[in-house]
C-alpha positions as CSV (number, residue, x, y, z in Angstrom):
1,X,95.3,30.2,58.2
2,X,98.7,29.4,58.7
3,X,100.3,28.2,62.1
4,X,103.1,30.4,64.1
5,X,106.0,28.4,64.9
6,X,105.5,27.3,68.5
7,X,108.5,26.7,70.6
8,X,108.7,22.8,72.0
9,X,110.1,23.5,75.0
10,X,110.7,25.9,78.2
11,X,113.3,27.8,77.9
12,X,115.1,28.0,81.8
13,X,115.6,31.1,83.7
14,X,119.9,31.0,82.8
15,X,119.1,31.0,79.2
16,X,117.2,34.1,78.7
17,X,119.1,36.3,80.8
18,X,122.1,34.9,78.7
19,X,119.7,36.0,75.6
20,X,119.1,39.1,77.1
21,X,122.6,40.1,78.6
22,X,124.1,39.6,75.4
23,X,121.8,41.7,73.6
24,X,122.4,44.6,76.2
25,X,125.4,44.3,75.9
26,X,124.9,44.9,72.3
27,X,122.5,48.0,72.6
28,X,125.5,49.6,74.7
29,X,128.3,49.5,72.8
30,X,125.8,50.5,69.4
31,X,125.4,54.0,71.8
32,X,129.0,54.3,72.4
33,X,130.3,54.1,69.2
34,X,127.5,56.0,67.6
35,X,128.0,58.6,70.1
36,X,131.5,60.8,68.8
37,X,132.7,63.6,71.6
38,X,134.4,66.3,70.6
39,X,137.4,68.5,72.8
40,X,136.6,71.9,73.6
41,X,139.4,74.1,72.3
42,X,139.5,76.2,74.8
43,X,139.7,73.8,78.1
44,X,140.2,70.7,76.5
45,X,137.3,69.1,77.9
46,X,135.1,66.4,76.2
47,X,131.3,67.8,74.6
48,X,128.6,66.9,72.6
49,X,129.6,68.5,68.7
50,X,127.3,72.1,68.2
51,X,126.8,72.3,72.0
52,X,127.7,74.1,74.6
53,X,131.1,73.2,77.1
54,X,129.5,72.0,80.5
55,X,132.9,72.8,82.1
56,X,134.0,76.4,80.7
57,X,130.6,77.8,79.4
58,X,131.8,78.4,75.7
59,X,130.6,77.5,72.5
60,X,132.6,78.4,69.1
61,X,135.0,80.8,71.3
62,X,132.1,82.8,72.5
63,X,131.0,82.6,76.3
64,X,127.8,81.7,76.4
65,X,127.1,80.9,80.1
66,X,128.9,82.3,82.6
67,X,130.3,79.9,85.5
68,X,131.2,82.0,87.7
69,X,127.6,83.1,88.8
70,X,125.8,79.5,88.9
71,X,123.0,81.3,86.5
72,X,122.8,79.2,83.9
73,X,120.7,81.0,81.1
74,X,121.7,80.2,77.6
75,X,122.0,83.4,75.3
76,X,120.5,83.2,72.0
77,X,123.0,82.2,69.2
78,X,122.4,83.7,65.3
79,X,124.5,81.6,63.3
């Protein structure tokens, strides 16, 4: 059976959280570039593409929730 390569040495505390930092730092930026927000055309705000706008309630020109109560119920859409 073949032997797994062994490190020799300890590696200290400032090295792994260098390791580790860097590849967070990584992870991070992967999300926010994979991650493309679209405007709403009607306010102009930012939203997840084929969602509905957080800040005006609309979705494809149609309002779907309606802000003005605080009931947030989601109608059904038939596409």
């Amino acid at each position: 059976m073949a032997k797994h390569p062994v490190p020799k040495y300890r590696k200290s505390k400032s090295k792994s959280s260098i390791r580790h930092s860097v590849w967070e730092n990584n992870l991070a930026n992967y999300w926010i570039n994979k991650i493309k927000l679209a405007i709403c055309p009607d306010c102009g705000g930012k939203t997840l593409s084929h969602n509905v706008c957080q800040k005006c309630g609309k979705y494809r020109g149609k309002q779907m929730i309606d802000m003005n109560k605080g009931d947030e119920k989601i109608k059904v859409v038939k596409a």
